[in-house]
TIVEXFI-137701 format. One record per residue (C-alpha): residue number from 0; residue in three letters; x, y, z. Coordinates in steps of 0.001 Angstrom, whole numbers, plus 500000, padded with zeros to 6 digits. Each point is the difference from the previous one (the first is absolute). Layout:
! TIVEXFI-137701
{k:NUM, r:ala, x:X, y:Y, z:Z}
...
***
This chain:
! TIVEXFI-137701
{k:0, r:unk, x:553486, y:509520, z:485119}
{k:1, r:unk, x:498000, y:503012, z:499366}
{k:2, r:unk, x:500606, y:503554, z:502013}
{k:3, r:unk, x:502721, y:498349, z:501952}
{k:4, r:unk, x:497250, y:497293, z:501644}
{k:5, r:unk, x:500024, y:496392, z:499587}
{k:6, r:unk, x:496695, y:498084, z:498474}
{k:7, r:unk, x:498412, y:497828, z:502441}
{k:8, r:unk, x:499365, y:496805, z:498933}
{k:9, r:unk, x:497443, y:498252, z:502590}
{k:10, r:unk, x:498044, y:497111, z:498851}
{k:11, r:unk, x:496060, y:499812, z:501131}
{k:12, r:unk, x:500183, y:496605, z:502351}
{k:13, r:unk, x:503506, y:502069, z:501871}
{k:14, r:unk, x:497400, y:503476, z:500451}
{k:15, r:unk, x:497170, y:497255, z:501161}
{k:16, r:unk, x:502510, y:497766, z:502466}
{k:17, r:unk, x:501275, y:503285, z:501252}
{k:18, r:unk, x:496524, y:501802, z:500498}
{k:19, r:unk, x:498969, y:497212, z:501864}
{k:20, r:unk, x:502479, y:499770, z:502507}
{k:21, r:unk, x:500002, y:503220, z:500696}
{k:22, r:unk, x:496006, y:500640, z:499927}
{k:23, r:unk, x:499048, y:497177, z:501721}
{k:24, r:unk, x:500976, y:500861, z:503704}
{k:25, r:unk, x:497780, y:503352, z:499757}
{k:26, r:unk, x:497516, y:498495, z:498156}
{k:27, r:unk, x:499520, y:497574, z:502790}
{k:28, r:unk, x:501060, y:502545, z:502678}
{k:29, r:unk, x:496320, y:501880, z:498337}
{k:30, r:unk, x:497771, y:497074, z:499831}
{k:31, r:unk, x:500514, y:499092, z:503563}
{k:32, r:unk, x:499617, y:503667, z:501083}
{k:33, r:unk, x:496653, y:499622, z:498331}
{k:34, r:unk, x:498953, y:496827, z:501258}
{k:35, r:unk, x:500533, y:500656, z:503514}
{k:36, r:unk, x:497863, y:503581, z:499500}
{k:37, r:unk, x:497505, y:497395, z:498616}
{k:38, r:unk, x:500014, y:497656, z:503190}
{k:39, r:unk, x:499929, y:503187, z:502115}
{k:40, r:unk, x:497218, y:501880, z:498723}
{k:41, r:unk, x:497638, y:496756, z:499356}
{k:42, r:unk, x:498910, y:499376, z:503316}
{k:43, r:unk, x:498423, y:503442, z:500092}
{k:44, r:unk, x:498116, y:500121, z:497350}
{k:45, r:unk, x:498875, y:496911, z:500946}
{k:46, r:unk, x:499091, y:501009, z:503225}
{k:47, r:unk, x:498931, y:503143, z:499077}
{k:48, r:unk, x:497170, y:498576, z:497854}
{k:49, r:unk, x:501630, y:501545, z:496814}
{k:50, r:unk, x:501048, y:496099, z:499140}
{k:51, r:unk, x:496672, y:497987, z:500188}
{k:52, r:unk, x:499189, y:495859, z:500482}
{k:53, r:unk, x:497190, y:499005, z:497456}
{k:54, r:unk, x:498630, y:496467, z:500258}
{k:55, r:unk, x:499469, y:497269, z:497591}
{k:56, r:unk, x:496654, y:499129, z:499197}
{k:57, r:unk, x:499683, y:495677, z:500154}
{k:58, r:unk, x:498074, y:498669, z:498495}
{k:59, r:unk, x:499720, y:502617, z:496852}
{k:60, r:unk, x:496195, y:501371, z:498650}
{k:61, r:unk, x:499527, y:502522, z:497695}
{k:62, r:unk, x:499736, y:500896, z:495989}
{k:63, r:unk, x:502951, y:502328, z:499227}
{k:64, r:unk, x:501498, y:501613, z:496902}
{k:65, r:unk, x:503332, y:500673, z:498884}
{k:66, r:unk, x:500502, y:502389, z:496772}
{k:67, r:unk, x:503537, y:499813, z:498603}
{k:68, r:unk, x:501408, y:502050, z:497378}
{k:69, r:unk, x:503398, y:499631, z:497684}
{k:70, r:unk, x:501223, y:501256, z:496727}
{k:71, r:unk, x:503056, y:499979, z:497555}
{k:72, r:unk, x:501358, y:502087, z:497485}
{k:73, r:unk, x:502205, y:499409, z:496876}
{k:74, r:unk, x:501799, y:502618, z:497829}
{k:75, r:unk, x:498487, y:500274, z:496619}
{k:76, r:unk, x:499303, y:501983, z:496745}
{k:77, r:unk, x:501801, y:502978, z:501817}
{k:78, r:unk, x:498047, y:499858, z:502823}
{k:79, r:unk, x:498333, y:497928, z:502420}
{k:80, r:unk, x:497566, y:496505, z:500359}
{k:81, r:unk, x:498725, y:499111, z:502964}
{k:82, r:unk, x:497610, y:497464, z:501859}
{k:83, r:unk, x:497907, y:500847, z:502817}
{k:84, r:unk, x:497948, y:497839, z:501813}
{k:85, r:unk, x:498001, y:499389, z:503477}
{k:86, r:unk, x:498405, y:496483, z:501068}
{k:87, r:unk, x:497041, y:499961, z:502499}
{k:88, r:unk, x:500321, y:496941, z:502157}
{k:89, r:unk, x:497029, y:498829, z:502194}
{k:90, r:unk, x:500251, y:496943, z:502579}
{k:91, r:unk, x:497523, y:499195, z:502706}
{k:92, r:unk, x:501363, y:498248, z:502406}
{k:93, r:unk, x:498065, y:497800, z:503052}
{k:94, r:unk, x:502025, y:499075, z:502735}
{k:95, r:unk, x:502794, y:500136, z:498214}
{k:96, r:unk, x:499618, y:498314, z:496830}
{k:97, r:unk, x:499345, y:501404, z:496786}
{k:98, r:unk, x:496420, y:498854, z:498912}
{k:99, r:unk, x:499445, y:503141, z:497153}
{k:100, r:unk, x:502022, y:501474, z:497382}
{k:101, r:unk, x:499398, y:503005, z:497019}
{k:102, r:unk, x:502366, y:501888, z:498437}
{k:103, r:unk, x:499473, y:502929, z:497490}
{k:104, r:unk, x:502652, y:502054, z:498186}
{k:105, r:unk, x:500759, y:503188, z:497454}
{k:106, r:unk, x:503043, y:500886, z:497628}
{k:107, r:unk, x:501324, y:502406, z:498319}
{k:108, r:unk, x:502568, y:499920, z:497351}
{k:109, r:unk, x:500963, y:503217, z:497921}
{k:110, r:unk, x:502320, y:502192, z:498937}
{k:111, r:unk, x:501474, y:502851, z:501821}
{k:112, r:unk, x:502623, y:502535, z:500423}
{k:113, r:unk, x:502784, y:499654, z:501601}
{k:114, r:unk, x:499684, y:503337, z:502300}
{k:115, r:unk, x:499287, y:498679, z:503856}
{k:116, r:unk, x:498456, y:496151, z:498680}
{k:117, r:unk, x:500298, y:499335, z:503829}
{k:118, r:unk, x:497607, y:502727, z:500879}
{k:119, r:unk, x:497371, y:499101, z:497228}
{k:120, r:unk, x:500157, y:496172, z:500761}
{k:121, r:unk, x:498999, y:500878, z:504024}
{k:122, r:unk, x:496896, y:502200, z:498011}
{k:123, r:unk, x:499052, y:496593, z:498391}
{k:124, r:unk, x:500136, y:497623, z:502707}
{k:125, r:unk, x:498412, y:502369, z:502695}
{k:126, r:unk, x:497596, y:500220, z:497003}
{k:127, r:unk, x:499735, y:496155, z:499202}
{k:128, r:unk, x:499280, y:499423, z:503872}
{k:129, r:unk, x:497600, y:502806, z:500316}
{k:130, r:unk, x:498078, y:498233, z:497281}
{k:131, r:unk, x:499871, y:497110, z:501555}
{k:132, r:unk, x:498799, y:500936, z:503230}
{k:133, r:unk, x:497303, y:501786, z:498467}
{k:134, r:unk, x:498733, y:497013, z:498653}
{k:135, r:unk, x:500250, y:498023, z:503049}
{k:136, r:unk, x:497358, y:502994, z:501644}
{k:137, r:unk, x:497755, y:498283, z:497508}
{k:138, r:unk, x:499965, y:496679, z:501203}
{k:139, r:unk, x:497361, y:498850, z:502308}
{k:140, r:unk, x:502461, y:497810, z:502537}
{k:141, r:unk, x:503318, y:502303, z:500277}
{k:142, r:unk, x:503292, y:499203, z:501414}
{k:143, r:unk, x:500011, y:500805, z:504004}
{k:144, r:unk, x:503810, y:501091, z:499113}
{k:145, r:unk, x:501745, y:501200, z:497085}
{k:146, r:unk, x:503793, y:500151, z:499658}
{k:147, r:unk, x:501599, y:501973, z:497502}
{k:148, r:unk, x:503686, y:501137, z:498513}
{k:149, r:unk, x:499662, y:503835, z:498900}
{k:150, r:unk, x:499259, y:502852, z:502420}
{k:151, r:unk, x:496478, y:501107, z:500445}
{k:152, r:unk, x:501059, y:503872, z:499221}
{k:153, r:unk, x:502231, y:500905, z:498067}
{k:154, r:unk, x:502744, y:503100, z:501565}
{k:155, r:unk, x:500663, y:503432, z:498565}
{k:156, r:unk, x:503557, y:498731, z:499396}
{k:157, r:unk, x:498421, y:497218, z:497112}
{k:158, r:unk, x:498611, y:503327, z:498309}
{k:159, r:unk, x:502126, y:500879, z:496782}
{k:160, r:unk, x:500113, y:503163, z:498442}
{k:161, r:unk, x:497191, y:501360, z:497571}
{k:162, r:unk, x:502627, y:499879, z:497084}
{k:163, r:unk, x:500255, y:496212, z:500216}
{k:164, r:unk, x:496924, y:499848, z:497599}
{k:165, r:unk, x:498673, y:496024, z:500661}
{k:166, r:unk, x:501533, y:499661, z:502838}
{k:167, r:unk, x:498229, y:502464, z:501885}
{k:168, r:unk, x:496534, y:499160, z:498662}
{k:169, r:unk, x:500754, y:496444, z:500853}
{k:170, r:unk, x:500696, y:501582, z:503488}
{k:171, r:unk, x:496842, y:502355, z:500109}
{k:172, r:unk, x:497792, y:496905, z:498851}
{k:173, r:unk, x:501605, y:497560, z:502935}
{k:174, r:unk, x:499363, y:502954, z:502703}
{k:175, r:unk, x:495927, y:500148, z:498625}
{k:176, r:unk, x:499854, y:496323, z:500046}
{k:177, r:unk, x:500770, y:499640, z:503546}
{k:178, r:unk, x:497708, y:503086, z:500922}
{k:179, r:unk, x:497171, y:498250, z:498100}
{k:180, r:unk, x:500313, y:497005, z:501691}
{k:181, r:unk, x:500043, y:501046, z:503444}
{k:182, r:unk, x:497199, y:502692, z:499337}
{k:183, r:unk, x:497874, y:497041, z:498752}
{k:184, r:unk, x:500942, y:497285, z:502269}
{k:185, r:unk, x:501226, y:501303, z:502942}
{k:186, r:unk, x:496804, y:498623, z:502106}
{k:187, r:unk, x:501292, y:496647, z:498960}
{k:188, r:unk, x:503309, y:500110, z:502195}
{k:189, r:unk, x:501082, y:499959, z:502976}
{k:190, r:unk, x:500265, y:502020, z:502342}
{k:191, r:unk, x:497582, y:502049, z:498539}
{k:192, r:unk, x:497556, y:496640, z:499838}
{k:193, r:unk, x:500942, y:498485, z:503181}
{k:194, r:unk, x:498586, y:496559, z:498182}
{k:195, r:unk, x:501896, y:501236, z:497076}
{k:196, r:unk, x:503017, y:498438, z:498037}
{k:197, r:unk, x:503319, y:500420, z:501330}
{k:198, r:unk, x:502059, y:501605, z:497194}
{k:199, r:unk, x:504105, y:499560, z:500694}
{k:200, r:unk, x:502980, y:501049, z:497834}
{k:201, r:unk, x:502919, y:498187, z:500798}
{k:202, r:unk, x:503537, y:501292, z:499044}
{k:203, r:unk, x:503690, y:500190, z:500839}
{k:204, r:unk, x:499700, y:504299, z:499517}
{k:205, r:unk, x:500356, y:502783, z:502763}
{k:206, r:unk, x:501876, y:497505, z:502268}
{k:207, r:unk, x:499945, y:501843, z:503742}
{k:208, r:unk, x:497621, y:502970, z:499793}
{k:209, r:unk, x:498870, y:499017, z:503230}
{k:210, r:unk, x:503478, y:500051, z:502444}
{k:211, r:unk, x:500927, y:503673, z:497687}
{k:212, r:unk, x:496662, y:501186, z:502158}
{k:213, r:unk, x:500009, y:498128, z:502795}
{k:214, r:unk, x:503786, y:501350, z:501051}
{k:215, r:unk, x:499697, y:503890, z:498558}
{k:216, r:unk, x:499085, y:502587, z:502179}
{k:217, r:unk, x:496999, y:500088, z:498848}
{k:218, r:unk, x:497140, y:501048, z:503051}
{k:219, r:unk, x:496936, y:499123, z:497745}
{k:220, r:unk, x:500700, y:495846, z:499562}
{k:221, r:unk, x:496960, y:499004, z:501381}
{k:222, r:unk, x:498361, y:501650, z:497085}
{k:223, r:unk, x:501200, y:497775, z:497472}
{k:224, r:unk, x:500805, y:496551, z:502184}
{k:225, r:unk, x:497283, y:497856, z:499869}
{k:226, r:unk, x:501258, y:497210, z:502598}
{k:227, r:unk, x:500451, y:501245, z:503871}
{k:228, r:unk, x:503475, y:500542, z:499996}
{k:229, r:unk, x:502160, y:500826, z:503450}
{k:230, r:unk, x:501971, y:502854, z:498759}
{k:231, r:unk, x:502165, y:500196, z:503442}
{k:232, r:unk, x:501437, y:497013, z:499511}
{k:233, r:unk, x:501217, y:501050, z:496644}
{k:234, r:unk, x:503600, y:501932, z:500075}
{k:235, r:unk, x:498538, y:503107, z:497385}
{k:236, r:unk, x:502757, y:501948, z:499050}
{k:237, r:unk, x:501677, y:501338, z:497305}
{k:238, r:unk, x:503406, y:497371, z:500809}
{k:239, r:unk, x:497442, y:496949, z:499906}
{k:240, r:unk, x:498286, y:500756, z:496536}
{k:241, r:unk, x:503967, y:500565, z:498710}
{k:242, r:unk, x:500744, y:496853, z:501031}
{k:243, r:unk, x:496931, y:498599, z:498412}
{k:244, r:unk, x:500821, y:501490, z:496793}
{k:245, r:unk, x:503729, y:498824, z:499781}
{k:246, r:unk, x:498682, y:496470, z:500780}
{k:247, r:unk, x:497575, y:499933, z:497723}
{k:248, r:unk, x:496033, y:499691, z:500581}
{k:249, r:unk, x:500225, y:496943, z:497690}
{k:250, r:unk, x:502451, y:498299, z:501842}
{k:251, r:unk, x:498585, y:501170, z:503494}
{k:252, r:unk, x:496439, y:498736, z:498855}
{k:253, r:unk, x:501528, y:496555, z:499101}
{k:254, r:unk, x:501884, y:499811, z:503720}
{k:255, r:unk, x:496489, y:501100, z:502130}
{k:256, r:unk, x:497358, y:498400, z:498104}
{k:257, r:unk, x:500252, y:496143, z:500941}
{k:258, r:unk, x:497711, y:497450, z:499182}
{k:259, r:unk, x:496169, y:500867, z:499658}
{k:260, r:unk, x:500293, y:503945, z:500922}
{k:261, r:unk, x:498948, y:503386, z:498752}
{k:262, r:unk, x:501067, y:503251, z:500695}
{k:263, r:unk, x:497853, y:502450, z:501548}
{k:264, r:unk, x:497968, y:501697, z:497382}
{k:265, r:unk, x:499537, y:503926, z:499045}
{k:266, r:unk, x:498312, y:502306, z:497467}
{k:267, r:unk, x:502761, y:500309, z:497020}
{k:268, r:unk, x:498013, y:503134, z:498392}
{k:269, r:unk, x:500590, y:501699, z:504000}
{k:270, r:unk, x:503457, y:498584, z:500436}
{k:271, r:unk, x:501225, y:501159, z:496729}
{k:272, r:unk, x:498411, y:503118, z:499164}
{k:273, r:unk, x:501887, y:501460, z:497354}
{k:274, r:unk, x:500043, y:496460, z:498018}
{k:275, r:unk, x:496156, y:500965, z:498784}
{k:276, r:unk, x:497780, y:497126, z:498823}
{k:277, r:unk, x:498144, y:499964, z:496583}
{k:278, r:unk, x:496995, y:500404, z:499077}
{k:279, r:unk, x:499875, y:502756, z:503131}
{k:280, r:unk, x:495933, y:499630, z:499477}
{k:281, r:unk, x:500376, y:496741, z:501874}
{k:282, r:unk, x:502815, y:501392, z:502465}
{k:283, r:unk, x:497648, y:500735, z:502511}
{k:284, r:unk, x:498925, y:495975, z:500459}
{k:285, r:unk, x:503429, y:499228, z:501359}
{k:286, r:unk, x:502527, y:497671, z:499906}
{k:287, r:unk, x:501698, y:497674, z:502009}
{k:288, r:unk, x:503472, y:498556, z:500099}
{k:289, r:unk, x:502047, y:496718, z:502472}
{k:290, r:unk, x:502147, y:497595, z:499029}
{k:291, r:unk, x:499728, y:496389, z:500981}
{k:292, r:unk, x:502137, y:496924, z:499665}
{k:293, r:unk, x:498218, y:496284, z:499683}
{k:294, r:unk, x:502957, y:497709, z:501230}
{k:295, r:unk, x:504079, y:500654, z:500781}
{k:296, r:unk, x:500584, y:499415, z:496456}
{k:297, r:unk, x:497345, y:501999, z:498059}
{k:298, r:unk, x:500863, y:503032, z:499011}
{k:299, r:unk, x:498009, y:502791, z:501953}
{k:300, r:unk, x:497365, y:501867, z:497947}
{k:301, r:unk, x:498581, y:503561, z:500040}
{k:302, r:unk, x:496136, y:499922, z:500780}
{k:303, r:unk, x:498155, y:502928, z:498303}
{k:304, r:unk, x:496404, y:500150, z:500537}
{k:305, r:unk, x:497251, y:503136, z:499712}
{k:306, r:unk, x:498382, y:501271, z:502821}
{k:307, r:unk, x:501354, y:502231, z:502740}
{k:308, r:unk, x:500869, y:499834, z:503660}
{k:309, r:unk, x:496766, y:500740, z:501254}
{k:310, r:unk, x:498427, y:497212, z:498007}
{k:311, r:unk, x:502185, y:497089, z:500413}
{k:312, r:unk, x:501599, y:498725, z:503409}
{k:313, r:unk, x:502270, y:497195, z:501609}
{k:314, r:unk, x:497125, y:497319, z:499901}
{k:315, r:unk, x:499415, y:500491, z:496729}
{k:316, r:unk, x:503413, y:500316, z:498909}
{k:317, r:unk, x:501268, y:496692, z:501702}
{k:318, r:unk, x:497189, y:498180, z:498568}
{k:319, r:unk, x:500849, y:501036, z:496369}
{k:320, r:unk, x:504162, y:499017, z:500867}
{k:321, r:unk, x:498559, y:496814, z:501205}
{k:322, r:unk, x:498178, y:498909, z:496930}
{k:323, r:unk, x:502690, y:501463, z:497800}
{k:324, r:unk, x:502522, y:497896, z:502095}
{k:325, r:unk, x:497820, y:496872, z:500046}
{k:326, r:unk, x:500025, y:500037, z:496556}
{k:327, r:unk, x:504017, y:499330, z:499591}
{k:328, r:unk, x:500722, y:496031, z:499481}
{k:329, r:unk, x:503508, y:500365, z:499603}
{k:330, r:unk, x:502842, y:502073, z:501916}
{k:331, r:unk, x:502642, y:501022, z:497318}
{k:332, r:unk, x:500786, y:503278, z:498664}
{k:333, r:unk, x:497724, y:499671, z:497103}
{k:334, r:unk, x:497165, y:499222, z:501262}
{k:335, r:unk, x:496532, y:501733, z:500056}
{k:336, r:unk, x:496757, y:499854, z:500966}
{k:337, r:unk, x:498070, y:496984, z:498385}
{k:338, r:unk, x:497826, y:501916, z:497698}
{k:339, r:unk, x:502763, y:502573, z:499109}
{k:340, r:unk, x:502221, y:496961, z:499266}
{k:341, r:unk, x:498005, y:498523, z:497898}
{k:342, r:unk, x:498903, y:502679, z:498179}
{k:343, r:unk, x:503688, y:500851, z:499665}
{k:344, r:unk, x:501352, y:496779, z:498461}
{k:345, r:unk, x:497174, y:500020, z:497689}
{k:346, r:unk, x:502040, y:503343, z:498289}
{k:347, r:unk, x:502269, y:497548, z:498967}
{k:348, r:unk, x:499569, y:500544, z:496242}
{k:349, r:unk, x:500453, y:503388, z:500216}
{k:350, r:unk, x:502972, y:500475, z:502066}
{k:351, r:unk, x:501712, y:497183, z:497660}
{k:352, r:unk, x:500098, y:502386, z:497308}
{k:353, r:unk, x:498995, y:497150, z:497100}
{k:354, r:unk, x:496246, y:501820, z:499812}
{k:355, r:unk, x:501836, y:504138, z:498963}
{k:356, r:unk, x:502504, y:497617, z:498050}
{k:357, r:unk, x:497731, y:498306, z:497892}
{k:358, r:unk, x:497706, y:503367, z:499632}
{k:359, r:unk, x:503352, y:502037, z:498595}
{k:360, r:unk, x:500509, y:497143, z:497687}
{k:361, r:unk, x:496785, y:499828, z:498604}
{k:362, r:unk, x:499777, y:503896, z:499693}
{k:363, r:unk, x:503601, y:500493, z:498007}
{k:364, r:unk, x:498149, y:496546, z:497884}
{k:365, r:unk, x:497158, y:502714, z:499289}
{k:366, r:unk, x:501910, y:502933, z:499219}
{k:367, r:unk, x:502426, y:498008, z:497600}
{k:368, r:unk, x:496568, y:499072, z:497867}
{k:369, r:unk, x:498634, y:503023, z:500176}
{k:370, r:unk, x:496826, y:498221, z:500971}
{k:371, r:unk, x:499282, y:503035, z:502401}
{k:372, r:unk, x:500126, y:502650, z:497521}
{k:373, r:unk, x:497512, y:497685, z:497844}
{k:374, r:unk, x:497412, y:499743, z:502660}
{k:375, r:unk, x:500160, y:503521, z:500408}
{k:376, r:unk, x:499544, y:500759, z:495914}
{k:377, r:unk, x:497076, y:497410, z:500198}
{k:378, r:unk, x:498305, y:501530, z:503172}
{k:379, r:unk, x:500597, y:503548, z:498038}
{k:380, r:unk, x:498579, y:498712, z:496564}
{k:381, r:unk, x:496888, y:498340, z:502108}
{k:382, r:unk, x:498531, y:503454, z:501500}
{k:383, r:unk, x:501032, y:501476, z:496931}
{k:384, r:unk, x:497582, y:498213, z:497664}
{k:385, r:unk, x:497204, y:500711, z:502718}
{k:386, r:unk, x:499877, y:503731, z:499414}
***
């Protein structure tokens, strides 16, 4: 007994057994709450055109792309070792069957401090896949779509402060690599080559952009909504988008977008203006975000595309959801598009970890034998006898 009170002495499983009697009847008294918010907001949207049909295209003709990116990381010599690496996957496919395949790949395995590694691997990859789209301008027959992992821009949020030494040039040379590209190959894409190729970055980020807009109080939607949307049908006040938050937008996009649908697109850099887009050189080309889910088990994906609202439109949108739908073969929460599934599972190595192992092991081997500092006193005594 200390201060007059008695110790308690409760064992973990009693706390657990207890929480979950207890927590269980709200917890379910929430979920249902939800769910039935879910089943009463879905027909609008759906009816509203916010919540869009796409069709499968049978039988399946076209040469896509996927890009795919992964890394790992391992503590060593006080700091940090990583791998970073991005697989180009080409298949041309006729009717659906595969008839073509070509695959081409870059890595990068360093060193690095241990300040923000997140930030500076997302530099490398959007770097890696920069890379190798410039090299597929080169080509003579090109991809008619191209699927890649890693935003297009980067955001004024990825920018870390000046003091961060590498980091930030890492980040200044990732924002001129993207403005490069586009200034030199801009012609090549679509929309602004309406023969171009279709450039897509797929990703689980911003979930729900879209129903924060549609249901503010915004008056200027039509500006950034690409799709013809029927706002009256849409309850827009501020109760609705309250309710939308304490749902969820992830959980709200996986109860309204069913099998082989898309949400009605809009212009992110419009929607969102105080989330500015780097490099802001290229700002004024555009860009724009929907999310679209393949079958009822596939996980739904965020769409980002450049362009604005003026240059792309429902045709044009459907028939990219269609080929990006088309190119699913199996509905499970893993899967991807062909190309970007391919491209994916050939990352294999790197995400395993054995590659960064072997690499630290062979680097302490080096530094034990000094065999470093001797190729260094060689390289020194070799210029020196030059002079």
């Amino acid at each position: 007994m200390e201060n007059g009170k008695t110790k308690r002495d409760t064992a973990i499983a009693n706390s657990l057994v207890a929480k979950i009697q207890l927590g269980l009847p709200s917890t379910v008294t929430k979920l249902s709450a939800k769910m039935r918010f879910i089943d009463h907001i879905a027909p609008k949207l759906r009816n509203s055109g916010v919540i869009r049909p796409v069709e499968k295209k049978s039988p399946l003709t076209i040469r896509a792309a996927g890009i795919a990116t992964a890394s790992k990381t391992i503590p060593a010599f006080g700091g940090i070792l990583y791998s970073a690496g991005a697989v180009r996957q080409d298949l041309y496919i006729e009717e659906g069957s595969v008839y073509e395949t070509f695959q081409d790949s870059l890595v990068d395995i360093d060193e690095a401090d241990d300040i923000d590694i997140n930030h500076k691997l997302k530099f490398i990859h959007v770097m890696q896949v920069y890379d190798l789209l410039e090299e597929m301008m080169m080509e003579a027959h090109k991809p008619e779509l191209v699927i890649v992992d890693t935003p297009l821009m980067l955001e004024r949020a990825d920018a870390p402060m000046d003091t961060h030494g590498q980091l930030y040039i890492d980040y200044q040379n990732c924002v001129e690599r993207i403005k490069n590209f586009w200034e030199t190959y801009q012609h090549f894409i679509f929309p602004f080559n309406r023969n171009g190729i279709r450039l897509v970055s797929v990703s689980t980020k911003r979930f729900g952009s879209i129903f924060y807009g549609l249901f503010s109080e915004d008056k200027n939607k039509e500006m950034y909504i690409v799709d013809e949307v029927s706002f009256h049908d849409i309850e827009q006040n501020n109760e609705v988008l309250f309710k939308i938050k304490k749902v969820g937008v992830k959980k709200l996009l996986h109860g309204v977008l069913t099998r082989r649908t898309r949400t009605a697109a809009y212009q992110y850099d419009l929607l969102v203006q105080t989330n500015q887009l780097e490099p802001k050189d290229i700002r004024n080309l555009g860009i724009i975000n929907f999310h679209f889910r393949a079958g009822m088990h596939t996980q739904p994906l965020l769409v980002e595309i450049m362009g604005n609202a003026q240059k792309w439109d429902s045709q044009s949108l459907d028939e990219l959801t269609s080929y990006l739908v088309s190119l699913y073969t199996l509905d499970q929460p893993k899967a991807l598009p062909l190309p970007l599934w391919y491209a994916e599972h050939a990352l294999k190595p790197i995400r395993s970890g054995a590659i960064i192992q072997y690499f630290k092991t062979q680097a302490r081997e080096m530094i034990k034998k000094e065999e470093v500092e001797n190729v260094w006193t060689e390289e020194v005594d070799f210029f020196g006898e030059d002079e």
